[in-house]
KOLGU-4560 file (N, C-alpha, C; in nm, 3 decimals, padded with zeros to 5 digits):
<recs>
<n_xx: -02.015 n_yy: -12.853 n_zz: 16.972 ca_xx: -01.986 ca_yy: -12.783 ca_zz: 17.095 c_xx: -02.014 c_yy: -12.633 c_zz: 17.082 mol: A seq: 1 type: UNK>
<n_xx: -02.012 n_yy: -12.556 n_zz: 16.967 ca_xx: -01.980 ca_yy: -12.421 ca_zz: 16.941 c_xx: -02.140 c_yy: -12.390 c_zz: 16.887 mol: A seq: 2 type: UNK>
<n_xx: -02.251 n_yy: -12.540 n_zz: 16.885 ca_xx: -02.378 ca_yy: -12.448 ca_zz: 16.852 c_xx: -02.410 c_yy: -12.460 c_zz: 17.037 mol: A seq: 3 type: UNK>
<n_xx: -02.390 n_yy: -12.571 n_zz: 17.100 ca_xx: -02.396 ca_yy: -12.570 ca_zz: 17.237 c_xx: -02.417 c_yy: -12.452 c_zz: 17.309 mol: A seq: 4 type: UNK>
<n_xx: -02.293 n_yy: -12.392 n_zz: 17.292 ca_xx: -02.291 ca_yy: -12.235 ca_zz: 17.355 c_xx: -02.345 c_yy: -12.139 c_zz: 17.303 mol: A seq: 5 type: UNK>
<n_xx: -02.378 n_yy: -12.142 n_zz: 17.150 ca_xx: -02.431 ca_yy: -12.052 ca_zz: 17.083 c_xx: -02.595 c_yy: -12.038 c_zz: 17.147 mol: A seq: 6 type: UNK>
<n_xx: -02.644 n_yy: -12.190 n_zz: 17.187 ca_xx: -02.764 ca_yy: -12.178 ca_zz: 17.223 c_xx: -02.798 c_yy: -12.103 c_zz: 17.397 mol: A seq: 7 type: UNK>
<n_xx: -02.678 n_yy: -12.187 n_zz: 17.481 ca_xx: -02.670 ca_yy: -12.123 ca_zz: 17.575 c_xx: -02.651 c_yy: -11.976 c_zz: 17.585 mol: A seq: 8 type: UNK>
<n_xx: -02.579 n_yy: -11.878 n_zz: 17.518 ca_xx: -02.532 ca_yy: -11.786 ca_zz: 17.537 c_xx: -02.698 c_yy: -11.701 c_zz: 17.477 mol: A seq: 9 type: UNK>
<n_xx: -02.746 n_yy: -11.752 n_zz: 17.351 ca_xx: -02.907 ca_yy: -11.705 ca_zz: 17.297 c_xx: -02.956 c_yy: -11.736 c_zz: 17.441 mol: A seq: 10 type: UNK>
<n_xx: -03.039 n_yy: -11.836 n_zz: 17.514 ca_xx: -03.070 ca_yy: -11.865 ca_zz: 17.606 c_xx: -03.066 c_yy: -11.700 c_zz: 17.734 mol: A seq: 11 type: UNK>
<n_xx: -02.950 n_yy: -11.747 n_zz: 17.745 ca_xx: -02.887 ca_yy: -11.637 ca_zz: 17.839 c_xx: -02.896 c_yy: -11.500 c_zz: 17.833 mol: A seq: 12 type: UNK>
<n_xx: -02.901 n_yy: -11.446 n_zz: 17.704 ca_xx: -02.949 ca_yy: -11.334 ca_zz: 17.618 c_xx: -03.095 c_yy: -11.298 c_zz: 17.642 mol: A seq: 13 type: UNK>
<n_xx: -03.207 n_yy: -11.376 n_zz: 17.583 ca_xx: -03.341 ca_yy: -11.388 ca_zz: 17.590 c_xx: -03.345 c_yy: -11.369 c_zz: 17.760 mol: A seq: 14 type: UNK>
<n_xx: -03.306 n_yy: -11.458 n_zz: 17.875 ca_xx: -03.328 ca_yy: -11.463 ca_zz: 17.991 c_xx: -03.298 c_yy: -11.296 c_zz: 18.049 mol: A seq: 15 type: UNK>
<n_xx: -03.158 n_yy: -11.229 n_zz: 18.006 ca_xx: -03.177 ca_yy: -11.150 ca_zz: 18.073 c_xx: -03.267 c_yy: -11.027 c_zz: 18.024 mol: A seq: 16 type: UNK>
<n_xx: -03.298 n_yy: -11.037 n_zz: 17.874 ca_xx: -03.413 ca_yy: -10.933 ca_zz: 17.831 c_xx: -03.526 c_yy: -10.955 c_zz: 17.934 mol: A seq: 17 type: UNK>
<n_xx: -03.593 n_yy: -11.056 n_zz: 17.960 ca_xx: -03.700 ca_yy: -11.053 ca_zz: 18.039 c_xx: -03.655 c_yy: -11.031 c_zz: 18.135 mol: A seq: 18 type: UNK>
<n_xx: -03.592 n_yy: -11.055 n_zz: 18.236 ca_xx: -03.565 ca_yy: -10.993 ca_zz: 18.403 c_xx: -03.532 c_yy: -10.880 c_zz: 18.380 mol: A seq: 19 type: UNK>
<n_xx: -03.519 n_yy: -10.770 n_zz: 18.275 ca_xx: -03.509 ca_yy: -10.640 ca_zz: 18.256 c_xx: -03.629 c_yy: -10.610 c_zz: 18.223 mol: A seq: 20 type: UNK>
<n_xx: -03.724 n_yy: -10.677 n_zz: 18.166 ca_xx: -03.858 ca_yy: -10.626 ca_zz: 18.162 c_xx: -03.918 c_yy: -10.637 c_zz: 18.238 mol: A seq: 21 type: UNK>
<n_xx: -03.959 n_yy: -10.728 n_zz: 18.335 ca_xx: -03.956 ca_yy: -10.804 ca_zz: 18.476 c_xx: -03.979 c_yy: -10.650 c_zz: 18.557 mol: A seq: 22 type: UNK>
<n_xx: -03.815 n_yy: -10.625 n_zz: 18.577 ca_xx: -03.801 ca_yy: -10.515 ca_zz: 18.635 c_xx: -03.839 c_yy: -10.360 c_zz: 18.619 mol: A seq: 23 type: UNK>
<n_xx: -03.878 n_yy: -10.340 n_zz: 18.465 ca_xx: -03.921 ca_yy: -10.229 ca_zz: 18.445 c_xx: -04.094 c_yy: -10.202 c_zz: 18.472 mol: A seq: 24 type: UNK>
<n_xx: -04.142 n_yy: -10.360 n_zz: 18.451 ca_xx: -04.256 ca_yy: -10.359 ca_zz: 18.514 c_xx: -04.271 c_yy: -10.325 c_zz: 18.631 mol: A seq: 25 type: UNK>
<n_xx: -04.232 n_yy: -10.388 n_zz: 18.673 ca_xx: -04.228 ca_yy: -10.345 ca_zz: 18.827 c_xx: -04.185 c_yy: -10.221 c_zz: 18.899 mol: A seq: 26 type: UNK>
<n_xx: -04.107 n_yy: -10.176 n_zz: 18.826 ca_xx: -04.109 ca_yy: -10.054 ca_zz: 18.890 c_xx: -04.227 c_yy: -09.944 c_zz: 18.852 mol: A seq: 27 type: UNK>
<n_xx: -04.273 n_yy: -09.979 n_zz: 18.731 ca_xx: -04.371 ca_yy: -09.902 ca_zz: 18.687 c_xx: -04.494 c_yy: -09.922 c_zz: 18.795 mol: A seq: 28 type: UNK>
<n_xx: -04.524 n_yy: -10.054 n_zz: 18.867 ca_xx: -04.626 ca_yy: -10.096 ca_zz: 18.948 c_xx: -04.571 c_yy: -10.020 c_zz: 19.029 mol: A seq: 29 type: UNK>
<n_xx: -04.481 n_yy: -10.011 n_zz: 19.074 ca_xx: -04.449 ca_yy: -09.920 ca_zz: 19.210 c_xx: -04.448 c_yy: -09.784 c_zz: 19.222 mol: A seq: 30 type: UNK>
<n_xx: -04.466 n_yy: -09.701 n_zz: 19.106 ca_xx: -04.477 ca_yy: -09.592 ca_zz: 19.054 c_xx: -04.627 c_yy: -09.567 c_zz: 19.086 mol: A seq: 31 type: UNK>
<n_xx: -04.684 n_yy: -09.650 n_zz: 19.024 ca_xx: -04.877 ca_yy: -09.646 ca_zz: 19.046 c_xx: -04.919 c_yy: -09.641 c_zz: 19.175 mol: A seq: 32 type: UNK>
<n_xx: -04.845 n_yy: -09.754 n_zz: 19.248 ca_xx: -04.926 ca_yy: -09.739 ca_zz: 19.383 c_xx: -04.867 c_yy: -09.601 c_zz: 19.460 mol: A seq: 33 type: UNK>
<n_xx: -04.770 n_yy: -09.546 n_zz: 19.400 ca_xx: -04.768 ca_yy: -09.455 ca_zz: 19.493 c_xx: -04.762 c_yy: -09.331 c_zz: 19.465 mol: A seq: 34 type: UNK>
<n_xx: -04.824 n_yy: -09.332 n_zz: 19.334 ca_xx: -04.926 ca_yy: -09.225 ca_zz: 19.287 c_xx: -05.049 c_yy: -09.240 c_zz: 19.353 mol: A seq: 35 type: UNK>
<n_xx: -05.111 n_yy: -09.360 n_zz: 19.342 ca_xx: -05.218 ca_yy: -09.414 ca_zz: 19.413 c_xx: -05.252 c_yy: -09.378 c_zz: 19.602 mol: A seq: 36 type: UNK>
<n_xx: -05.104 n_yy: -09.414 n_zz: 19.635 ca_xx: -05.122 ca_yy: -09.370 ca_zz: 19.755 c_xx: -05.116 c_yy: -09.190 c_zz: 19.793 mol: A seq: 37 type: UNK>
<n_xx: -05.051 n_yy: -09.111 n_zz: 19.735 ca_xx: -05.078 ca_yy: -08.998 ca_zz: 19.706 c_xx: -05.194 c_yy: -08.972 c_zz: 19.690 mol: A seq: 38 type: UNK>
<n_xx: -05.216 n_yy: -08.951 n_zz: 19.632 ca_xx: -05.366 ca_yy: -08.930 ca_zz: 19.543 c_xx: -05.447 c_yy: -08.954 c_zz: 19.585 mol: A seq: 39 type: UNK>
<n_xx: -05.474 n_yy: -09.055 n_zz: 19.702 ca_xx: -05.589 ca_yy: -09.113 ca_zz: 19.821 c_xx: -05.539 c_yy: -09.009 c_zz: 19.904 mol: A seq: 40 type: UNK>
<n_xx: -05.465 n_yy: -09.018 n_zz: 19.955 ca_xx: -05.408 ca_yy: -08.898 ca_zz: 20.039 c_xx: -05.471 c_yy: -08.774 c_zz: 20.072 mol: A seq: 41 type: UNK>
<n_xx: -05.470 n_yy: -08.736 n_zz: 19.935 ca_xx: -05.500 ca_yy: -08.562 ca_zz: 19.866 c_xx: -05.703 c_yy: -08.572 c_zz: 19.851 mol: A seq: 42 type: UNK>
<n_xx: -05.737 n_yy: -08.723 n_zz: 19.892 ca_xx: -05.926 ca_yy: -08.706 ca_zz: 19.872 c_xx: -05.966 c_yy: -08.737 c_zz: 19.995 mol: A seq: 43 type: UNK>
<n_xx: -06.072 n_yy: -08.622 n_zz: 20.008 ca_xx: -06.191 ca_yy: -08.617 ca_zz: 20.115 c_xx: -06.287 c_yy: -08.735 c_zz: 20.070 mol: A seq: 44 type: UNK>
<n_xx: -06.271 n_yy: -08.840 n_zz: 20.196 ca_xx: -06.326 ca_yy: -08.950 ca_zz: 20.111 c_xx: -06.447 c_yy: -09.025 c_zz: 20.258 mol: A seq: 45 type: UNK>
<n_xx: -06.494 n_yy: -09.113 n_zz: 20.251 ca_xx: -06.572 ca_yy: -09.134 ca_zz: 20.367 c_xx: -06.517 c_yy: -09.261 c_zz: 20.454 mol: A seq: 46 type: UNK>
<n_xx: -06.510 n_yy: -09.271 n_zz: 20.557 ca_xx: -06.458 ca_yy: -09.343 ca_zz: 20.685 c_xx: -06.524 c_yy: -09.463 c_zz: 20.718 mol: A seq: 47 type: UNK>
<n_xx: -06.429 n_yy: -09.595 n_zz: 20.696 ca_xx: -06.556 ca_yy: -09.710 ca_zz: 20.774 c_xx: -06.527 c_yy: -09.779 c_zz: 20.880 mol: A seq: 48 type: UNK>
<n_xx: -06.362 n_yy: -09.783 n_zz: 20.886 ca_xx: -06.314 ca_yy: -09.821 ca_zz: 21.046 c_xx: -06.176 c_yy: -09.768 c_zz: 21.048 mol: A seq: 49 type: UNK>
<n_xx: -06.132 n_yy: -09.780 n_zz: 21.175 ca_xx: -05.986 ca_yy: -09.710 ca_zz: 21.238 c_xx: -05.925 c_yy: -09.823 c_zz: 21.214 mol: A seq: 50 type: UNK>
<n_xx: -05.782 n_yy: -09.837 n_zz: 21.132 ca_xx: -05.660 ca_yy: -09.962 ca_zz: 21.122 c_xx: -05.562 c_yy: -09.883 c_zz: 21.078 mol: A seq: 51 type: UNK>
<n_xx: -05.446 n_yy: -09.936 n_zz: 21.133 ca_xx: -05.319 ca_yy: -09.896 ca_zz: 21.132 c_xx: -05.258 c_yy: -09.942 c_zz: 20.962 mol: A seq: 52 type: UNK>
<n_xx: -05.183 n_yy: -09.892 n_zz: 20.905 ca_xx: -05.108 ca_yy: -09.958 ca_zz: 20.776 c_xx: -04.976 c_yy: -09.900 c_zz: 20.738 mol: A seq: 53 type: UNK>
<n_xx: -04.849 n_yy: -09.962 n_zz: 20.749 ca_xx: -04.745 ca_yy: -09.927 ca_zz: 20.747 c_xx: -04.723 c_yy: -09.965 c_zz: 20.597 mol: A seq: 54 type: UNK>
<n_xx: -04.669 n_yy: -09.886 n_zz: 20.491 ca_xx: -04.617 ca_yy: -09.868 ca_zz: 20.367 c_xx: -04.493 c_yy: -09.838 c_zz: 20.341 mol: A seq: 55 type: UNK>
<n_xx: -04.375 n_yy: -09.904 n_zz: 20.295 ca_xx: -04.258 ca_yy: -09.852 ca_zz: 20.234 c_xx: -04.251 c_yy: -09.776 c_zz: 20.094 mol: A seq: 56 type: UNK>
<n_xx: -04.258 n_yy: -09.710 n_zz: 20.108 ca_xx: -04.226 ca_yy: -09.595 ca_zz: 19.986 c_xx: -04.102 c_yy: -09.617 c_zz: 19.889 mol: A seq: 57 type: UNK>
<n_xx: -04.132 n_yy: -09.582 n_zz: 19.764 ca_xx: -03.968 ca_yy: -09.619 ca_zz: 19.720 c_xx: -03.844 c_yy: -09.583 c_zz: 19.731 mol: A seq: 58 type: UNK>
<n_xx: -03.838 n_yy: -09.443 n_zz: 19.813 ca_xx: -03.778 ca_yy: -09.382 ca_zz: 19.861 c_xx: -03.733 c_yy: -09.435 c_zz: 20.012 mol: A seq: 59 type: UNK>
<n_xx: -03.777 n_yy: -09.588 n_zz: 20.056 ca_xx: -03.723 ca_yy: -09.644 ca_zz: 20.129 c_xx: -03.784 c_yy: -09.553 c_zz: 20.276 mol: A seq: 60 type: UNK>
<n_xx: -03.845 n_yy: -09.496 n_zz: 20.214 ca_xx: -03.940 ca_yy: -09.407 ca_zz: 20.386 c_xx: -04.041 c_yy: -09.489 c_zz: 20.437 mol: A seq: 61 type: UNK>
<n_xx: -04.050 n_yy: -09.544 n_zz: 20.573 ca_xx: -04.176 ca_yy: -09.617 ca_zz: 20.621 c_xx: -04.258 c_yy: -09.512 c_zz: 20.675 mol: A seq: 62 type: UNK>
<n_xx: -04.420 n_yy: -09.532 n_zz: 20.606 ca_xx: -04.460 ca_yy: -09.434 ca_zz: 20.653 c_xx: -04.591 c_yy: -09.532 c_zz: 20.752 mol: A seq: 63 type: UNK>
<n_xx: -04.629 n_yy: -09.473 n_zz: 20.811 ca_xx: -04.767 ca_yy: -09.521 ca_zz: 20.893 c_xx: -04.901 c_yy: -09.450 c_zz: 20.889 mol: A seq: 64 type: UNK>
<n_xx: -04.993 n_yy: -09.545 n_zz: 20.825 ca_xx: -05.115 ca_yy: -09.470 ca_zz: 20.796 c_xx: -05.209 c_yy: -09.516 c_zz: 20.926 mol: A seq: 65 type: UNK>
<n_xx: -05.223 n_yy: -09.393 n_zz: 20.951 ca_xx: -05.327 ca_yy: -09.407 ca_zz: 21.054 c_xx: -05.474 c_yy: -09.413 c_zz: 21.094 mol: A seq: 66 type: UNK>
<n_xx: -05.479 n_yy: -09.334 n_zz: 20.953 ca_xx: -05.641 ca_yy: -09.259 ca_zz: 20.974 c_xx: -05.672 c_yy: -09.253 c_zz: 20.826 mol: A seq: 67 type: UNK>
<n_xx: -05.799 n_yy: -09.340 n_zz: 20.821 ca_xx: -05.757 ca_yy: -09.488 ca_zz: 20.833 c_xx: -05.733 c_yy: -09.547 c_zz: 20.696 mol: A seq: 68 type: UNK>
<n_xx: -05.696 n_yy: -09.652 n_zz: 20.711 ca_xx: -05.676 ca_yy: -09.694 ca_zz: 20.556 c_xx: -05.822 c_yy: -09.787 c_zz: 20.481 mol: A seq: 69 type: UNK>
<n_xx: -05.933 n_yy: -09.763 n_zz: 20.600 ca_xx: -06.036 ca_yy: -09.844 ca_zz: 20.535 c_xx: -06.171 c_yy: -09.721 c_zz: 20.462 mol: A seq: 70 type: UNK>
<n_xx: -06.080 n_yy: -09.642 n_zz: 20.371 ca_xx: -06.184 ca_yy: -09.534 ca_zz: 20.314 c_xx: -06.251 c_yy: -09.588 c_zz: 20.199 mol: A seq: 71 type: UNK>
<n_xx: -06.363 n_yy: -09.504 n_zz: 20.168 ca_xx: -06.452 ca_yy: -09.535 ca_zz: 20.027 c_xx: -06.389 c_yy: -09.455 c_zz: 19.951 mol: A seq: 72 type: UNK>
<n_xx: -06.399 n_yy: -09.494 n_zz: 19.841 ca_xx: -06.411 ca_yy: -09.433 ca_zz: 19.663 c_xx: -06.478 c_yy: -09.417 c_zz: 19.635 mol: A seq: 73 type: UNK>
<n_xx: -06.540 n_yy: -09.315 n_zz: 19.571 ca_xx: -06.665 ca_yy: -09.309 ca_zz: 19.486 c_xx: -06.631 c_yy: -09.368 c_zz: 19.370 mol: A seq: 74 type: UNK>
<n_xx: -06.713 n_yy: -09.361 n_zz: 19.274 ca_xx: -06.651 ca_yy: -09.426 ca_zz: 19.098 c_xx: -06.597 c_yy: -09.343 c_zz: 18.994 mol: A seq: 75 type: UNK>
<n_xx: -06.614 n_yy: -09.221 n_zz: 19.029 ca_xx: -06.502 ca_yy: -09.107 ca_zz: 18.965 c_xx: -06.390 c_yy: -09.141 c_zz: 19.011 mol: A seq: 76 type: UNK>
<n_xx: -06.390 n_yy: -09.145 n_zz: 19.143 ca_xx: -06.244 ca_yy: -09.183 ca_zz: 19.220 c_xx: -06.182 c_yy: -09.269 c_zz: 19.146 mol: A seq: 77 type: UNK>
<n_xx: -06.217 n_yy: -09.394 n_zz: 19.179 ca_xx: -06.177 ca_yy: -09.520 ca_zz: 19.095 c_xx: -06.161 c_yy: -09.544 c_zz: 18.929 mol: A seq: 78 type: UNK>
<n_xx: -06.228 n_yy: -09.462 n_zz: 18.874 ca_xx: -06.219 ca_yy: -09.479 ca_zz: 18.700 c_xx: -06.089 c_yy: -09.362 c_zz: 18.705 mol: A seq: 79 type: UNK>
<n_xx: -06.048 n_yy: -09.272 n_zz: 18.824 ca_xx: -05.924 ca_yy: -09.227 ca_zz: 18.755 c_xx: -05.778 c_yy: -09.267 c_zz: 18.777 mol: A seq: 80 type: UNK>
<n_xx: -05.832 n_yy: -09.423 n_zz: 18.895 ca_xx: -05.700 ca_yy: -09.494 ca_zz: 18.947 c_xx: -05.697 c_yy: -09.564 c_zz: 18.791 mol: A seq: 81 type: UNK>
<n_xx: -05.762 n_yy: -09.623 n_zz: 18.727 ca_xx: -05.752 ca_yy: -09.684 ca_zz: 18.664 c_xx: -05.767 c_yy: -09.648 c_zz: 18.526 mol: A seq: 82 type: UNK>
<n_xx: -05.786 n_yy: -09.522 n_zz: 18.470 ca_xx: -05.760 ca_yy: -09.442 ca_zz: 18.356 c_xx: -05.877 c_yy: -09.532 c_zz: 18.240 mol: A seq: 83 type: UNK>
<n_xx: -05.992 n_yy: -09.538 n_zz: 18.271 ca_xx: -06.086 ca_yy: -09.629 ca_zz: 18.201 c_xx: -06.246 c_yy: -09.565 c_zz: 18.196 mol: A seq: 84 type: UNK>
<n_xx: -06.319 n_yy: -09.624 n_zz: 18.107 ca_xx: -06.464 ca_yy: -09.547 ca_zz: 18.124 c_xx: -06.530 c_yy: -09.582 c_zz: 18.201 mol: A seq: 85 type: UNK>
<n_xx: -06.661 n_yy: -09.560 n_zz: 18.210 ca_xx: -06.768 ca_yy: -09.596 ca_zz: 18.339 c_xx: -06.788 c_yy: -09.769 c_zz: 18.257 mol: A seq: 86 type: UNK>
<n_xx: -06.819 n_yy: -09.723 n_zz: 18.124 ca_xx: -06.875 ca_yy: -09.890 ca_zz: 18.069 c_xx: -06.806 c_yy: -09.972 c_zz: 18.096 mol: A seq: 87 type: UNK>
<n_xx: -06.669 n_yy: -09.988 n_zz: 18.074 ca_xx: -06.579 ca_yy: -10.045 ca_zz: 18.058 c_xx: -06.577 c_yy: -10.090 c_zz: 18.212 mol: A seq: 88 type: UNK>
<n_xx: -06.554 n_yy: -10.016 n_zz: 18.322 ca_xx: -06.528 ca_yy: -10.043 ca_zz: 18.454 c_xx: -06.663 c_yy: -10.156 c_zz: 18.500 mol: A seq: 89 type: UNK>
<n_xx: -06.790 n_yy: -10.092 n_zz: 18.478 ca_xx: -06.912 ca_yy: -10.192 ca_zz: 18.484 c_xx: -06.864 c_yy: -10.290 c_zz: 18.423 mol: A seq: 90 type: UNK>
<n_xx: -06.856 n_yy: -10.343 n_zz: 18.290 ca_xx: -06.806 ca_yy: -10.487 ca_zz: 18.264 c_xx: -06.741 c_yy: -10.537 c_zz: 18.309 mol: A seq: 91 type: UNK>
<n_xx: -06.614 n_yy: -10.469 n_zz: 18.369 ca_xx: -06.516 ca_yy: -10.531 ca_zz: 18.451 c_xx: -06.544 c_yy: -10.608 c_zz: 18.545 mol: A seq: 92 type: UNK>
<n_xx: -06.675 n_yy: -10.506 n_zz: 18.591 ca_xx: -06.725 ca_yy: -10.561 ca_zz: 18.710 c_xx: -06.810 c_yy: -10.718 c_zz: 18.722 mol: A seq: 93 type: UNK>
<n_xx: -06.912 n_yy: -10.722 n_zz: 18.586 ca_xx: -06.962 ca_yy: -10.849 ca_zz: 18.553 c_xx: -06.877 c_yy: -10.958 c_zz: 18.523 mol: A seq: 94 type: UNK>
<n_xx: -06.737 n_yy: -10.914 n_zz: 18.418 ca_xx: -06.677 ca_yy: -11.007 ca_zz: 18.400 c_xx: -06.587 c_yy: -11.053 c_zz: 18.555 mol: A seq: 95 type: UNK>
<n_xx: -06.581 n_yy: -10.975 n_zz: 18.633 ca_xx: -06.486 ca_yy: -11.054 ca_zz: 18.774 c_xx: -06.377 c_yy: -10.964 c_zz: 18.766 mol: A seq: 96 type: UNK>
<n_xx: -06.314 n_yy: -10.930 n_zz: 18.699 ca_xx: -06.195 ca_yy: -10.794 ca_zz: 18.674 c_xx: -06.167 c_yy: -10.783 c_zz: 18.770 mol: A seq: 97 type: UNK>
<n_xx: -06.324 n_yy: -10.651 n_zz: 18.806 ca_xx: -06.259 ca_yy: -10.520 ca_zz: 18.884 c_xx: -06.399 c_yy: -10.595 c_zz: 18.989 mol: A seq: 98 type: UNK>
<n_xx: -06.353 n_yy: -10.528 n_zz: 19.109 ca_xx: -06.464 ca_yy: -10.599 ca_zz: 19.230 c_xx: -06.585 c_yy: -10.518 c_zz: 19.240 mol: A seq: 99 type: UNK>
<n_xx: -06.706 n_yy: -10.543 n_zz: 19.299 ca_xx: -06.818 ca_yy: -10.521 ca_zz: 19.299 c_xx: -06.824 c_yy: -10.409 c_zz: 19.396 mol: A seq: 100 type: UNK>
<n_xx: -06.905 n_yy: -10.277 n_zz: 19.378 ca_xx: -06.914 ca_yy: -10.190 ca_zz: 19.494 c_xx: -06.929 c_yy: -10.277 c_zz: 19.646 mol: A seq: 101 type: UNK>
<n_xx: -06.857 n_yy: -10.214 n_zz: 19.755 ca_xx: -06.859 ca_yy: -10.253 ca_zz: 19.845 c_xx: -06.947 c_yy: -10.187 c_zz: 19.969 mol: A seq: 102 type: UNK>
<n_xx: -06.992 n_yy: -10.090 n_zz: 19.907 ca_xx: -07.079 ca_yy: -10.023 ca_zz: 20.026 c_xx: -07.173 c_yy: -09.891 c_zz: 19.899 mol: A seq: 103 type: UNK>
<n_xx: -07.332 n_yy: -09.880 n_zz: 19.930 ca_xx: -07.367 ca_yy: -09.826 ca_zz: 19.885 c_xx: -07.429 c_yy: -09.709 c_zz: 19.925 mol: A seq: 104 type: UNK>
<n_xx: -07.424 n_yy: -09.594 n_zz: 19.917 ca_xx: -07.455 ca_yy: -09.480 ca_zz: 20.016 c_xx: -07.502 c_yy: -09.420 c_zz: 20.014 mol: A seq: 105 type: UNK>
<n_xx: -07.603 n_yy: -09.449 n_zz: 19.890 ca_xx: -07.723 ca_yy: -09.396 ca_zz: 19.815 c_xx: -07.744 c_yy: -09.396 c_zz: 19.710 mol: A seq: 106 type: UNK>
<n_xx: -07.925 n_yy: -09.384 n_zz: 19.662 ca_xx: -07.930 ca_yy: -09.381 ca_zz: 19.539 c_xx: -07.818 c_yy: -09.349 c_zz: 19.443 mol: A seq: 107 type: UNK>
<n_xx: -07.768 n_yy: -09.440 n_zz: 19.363 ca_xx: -07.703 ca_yy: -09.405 ca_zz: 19.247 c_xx: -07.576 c_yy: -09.369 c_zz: 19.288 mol: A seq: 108 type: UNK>
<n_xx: -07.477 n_yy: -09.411 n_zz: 19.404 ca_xx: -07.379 ca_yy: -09.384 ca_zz: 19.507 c_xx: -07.283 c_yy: -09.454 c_zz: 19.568 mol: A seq: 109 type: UNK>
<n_xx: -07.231 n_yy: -09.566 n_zz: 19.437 ca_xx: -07.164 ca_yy: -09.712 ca_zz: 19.493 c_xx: -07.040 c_yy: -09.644 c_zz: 19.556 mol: A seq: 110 type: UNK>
<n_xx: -06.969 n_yy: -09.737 n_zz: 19.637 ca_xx: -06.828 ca_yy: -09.681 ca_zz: 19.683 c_xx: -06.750 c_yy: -09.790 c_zz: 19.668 mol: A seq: 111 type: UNK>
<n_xx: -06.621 n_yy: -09.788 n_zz: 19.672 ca_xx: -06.480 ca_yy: -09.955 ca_zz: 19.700 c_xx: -06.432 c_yy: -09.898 c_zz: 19.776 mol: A seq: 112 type: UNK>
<n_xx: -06.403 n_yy: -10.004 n_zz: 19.849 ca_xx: -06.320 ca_yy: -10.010 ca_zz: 20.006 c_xx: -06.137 c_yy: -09.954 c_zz: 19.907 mol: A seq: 113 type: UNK>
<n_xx: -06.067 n_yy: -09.856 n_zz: 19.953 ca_xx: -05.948 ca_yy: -09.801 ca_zz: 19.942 c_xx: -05.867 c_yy: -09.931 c_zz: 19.912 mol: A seq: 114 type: UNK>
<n_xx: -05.871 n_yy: -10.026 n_zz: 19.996 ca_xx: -05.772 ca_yy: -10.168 ca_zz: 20.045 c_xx: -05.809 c_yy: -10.221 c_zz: 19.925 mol: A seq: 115 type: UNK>
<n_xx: -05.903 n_yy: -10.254 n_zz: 19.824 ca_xx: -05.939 ca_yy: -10.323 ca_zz: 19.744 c_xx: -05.874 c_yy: -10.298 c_zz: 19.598 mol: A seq: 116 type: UNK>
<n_xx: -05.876 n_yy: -10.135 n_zz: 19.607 ca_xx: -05.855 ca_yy: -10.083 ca_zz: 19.522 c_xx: -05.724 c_yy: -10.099 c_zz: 19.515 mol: A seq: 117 type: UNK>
<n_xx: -05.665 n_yy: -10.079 n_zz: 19.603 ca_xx: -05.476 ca_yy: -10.161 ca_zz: 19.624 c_xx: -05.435 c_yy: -10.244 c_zz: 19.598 mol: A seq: 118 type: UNK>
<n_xx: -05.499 n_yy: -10.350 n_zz: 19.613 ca_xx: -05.462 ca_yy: -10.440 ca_zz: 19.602 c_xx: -05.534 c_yy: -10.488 c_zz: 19.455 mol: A seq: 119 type: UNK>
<n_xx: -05.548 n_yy: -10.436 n_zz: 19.385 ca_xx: -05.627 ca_yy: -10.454 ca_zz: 19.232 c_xx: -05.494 c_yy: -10.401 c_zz: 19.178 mol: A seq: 120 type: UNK>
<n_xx: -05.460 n_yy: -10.316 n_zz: 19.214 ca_xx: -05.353 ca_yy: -10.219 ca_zz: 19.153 c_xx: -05.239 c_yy: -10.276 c_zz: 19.201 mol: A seq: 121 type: UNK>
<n_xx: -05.193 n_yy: -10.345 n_zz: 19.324 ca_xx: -05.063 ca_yy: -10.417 ca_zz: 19.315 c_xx: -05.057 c_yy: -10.504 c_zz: 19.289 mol: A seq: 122 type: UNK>
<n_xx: -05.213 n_yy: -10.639 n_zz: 19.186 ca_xx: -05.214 ca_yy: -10.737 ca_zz: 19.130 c_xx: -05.232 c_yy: -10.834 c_zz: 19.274 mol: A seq: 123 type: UNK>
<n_xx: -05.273 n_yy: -10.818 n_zz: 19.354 ca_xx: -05.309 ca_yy: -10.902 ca_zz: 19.504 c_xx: -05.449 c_yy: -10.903 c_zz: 19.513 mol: A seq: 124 type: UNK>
<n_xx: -05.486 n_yy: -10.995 n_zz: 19.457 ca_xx: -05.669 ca_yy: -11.064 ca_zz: 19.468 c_xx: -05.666 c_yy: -11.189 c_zz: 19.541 mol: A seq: 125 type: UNK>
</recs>
């Protein structure tokens, strides 16, 4: 009876280490995107359609993006959401990773749709 509980109580132990890591992950993801969303914020970036996008902040503020949330990245942009090299990001790209430029705007000039890049970064593919 007394290894019974010993296992349960280990069990119970182990369980709540992970829902504390669980949670520290996660808050760390929530930290990113809204650095992320900042940081899009703060770039002169190029326009491909008008859509509305409402965001809760962690600060429990709803904010409403208006204008608009369907912007380009260049690939400077993007290699500094993601703290990685150009090579590294290209493979990403062959291996399926990271998604394929979505609009090209000239020689030597790929861009990603903003939304893509979000959702890479809040793990939503």
């Amino acid at each position: 009876m007394a290894v019974k509980k010993e296992k349960e109580t280990n069990y119970l132990e182990r369980l709540v280490v992970k829902i504390q890591t669980l949670g520290n992950e996660l808050s760390n993801l929530c930290e990113e995107v809204v650095a992320l969303q900042k940081y899009c914020e703060t770039m002169s970036v190029t326009t491909v359609k008008h859509e509305e996008m409402q965001v809760k902040g962690l600060d429990g503020e709803l904010r409403v993006y208006q204008d608009p949330p369907e912007r380009l990245l260049r690939l400077k942009d993007v290699l500094k959401v993601f703290s990685i090299s150009k090579s590294t990001f290209w493979a990403g790209i062959k291996s399926g990773r990271y998604p394929a430029p979505s609009y090209v705007l000239g020689p030597k000039i790929p861009t990603w749709r903003l939304s893509e890049i979000m959702q890479l970064v809040k793990g939503e593919e």
